[in-house]
C-alpha positions, -999 to 999 in steps of 0.1 A, spaced: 651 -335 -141 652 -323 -176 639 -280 -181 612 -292 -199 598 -312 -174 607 -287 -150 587 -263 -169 559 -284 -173 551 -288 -134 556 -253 -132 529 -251 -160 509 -276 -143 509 -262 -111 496 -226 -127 467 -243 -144 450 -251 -116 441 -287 -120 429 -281 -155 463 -284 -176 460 -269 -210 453 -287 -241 463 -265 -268 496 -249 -273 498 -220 -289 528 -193 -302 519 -156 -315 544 -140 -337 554 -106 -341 527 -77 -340 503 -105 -328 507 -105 -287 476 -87 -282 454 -118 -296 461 -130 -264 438 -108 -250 409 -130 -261 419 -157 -235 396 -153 -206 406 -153 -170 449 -161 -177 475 -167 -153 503 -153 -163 536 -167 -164 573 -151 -170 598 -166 -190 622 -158 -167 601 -183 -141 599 -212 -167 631 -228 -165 650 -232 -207 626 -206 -217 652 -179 -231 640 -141 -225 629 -124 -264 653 -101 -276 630 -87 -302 610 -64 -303 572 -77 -307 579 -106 -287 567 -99 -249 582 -129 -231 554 -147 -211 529 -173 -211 494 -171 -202 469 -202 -192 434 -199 -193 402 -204 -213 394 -193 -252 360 -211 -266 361 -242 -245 398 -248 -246 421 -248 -222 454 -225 -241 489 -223 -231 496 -192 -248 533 -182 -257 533 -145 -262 565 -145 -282 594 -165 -295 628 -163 -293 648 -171 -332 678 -185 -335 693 -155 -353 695 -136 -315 720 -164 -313 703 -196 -292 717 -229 -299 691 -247 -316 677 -274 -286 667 -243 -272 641 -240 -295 625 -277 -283 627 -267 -247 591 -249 -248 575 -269 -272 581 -300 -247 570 -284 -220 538 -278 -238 537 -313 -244 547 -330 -210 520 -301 -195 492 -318 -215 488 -303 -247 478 -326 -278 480 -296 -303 500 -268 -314 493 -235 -334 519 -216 -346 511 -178 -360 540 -161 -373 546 -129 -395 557 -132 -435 567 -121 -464 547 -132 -494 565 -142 -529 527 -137 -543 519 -101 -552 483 -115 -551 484 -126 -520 496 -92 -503 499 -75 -467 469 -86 -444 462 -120 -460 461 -152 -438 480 -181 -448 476 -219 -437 510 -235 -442 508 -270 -458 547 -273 -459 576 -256 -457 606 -259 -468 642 -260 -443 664 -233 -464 686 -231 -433 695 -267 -428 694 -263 -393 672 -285 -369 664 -281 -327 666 -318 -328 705 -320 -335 719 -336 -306 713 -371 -289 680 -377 -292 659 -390 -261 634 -418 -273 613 -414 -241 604 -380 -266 603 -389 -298 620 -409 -323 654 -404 -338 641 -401 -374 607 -391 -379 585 -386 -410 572 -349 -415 547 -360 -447 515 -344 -424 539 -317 -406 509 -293 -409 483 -311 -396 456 -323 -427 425 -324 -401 432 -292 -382 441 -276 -416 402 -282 -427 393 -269 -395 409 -241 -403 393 -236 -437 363 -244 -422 365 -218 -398 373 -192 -424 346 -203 -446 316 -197 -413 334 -162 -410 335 -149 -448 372 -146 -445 399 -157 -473 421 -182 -463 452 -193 -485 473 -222 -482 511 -217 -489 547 -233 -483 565 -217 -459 602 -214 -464 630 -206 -433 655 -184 -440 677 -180 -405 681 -141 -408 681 -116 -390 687 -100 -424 659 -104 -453 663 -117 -480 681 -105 -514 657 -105 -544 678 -132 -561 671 -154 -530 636 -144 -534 631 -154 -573 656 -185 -565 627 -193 -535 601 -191 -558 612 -214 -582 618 -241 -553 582 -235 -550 582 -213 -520 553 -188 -513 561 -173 -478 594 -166 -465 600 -160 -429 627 -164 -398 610 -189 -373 583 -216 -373 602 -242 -389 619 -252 -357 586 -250 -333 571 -275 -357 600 -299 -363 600 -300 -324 567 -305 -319 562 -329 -348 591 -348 -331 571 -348 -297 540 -359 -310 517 -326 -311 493 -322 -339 502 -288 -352 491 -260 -373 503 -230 -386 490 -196 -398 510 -168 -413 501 -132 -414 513 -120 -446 532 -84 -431 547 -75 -468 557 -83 -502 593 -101 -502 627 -83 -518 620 -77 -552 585 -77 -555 578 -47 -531 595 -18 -543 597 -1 -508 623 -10 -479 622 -38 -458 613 -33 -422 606 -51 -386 584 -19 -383 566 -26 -411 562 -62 -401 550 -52 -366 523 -27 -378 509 -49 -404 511 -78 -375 490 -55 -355 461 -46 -384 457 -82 -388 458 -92 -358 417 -89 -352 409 -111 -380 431 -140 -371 420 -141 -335 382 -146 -347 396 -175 -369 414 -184 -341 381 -182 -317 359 -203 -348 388 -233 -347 389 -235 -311 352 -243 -307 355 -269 -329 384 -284 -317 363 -312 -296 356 -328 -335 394 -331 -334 407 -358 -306 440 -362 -296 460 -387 -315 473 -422 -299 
């Protein structure tokens, strides 16, 4: 039997007869939004077998079932990046288990840097594309059809439908929401400001070290995703100040109350959203 599968019945059994329905992955400075998620059950990665234990700080290492606004959540609270050297199927484990436990969608929250000094440190950010700087995929390998397909189209990676929700969401609560590309630079270094201007003229607006592969994975398995970035700082050579996974974890944190309310408005209207198939 295959880890995510394994993972799944573990996942199963933990949900009580009620598997989840929504997957979602908090990013770094955001594990405390997990703390909206009433009456969880609490899971190690080291007890869900392929799930690789965090090496960064940020990223707690466990997963929590339970109830937010009507939905059942599977709650990662933190990812693991290729850069803390994983090969990249790694990355597809979790995202499959999701899956195979019964969840039809997927959020993915990350931290990033903006290439828009008007769209600065606290902003949220809807991603309606990104772009694969890296090259590198989680779906290299032989590919299992019983999964997904071998080639796949990624026109609607970022979910069109849950993206309105999402506006929708932010509209009931007053908040700004931008929409943005997303593009995936491997790390763990940042950028140079030449990469930056170079990213900005491929039409980048958010630059970042994760999220790509969650969604290619999840794409590949049939999940509906979406995507929100916290925008943590200006990218190299539009801040004028240092670089710093402290800074990214602080602002993380300061933001972290506003995206769980848009993330407590999109859940309740989730049930306007069916699964797909």
């Amino acid at each position: 039997m295959s880890e995510h599968i394994r993972a799944a019945e573990i996942l199963k059994g933990a949900a009580g007869g009620r598997p989840p329905e929504v997957g979602m992955l908090l990013g770094s400075g955001l594990g405390e939004i997990a703390d909206r998620i009433n009456n969880p059950v609490t899971l190690s990665y080291a007890d869900l077998p392929g799930f690789p234990a965090p090496t960064v700080r940020g990223h707690s290492g466990q997963l929590l079932i339970g109830d937010w606004n009507g939905r059942r959540i599977a709650c990662m609270q933190g990812r693991f990046h290729l850069y803390e050297g994983h090969k990249p199927p790694t990355v597809a484990i979790p995202i499959r288990a999701l899956k195979a436990a019964g969840c039809h969608s997927l959020v993915l929250t990350c931290a990033a840097g903006s290439l828009n000094p008007e769209v600065g440190p606290g902003s949220l950010v809807a991603l309606n594309d990104h772009i694969n700087w890296s090259g590198i995929s989680p779906l290299i390998g032989p590919n299992d059809e019983t999964i997904g397909p071998r080639f796949f189209d990624l026109s609607n990676t970022y979910d069109t439908a849950l993206r309105g929700a999402l506006h929708e969401s932010a509209k009931e609560l007053g908040q700004t929401l931008h929409e943005g590309v997303y593009l995936w630079a491997l790390g763990p270094n940042f950028e140079t400001p030449a990469e930056i201007e170079a990213f900005r003229r491929l039409g980048a607006d958010l630059v970042g070290m994760s999220t790509v592969p969650e969604a290619l994975a999840a794409v590949h398995c049939g999940l509906r995703v979406a995507a929100i970035a916290v925008v943590t700082n200006l990218a190299a050579g539009i801040q004028t100040t240092a670089l710093s996974h402290e800074e990214t974890l602080s602002a993380g944190t300061q933001a972290a109350p506003h995206l769980g309310e848009l993330l407590d408005r999109l859940f309740g209207r989730l049930h306007h959203y069916p699964p797909q198939g």
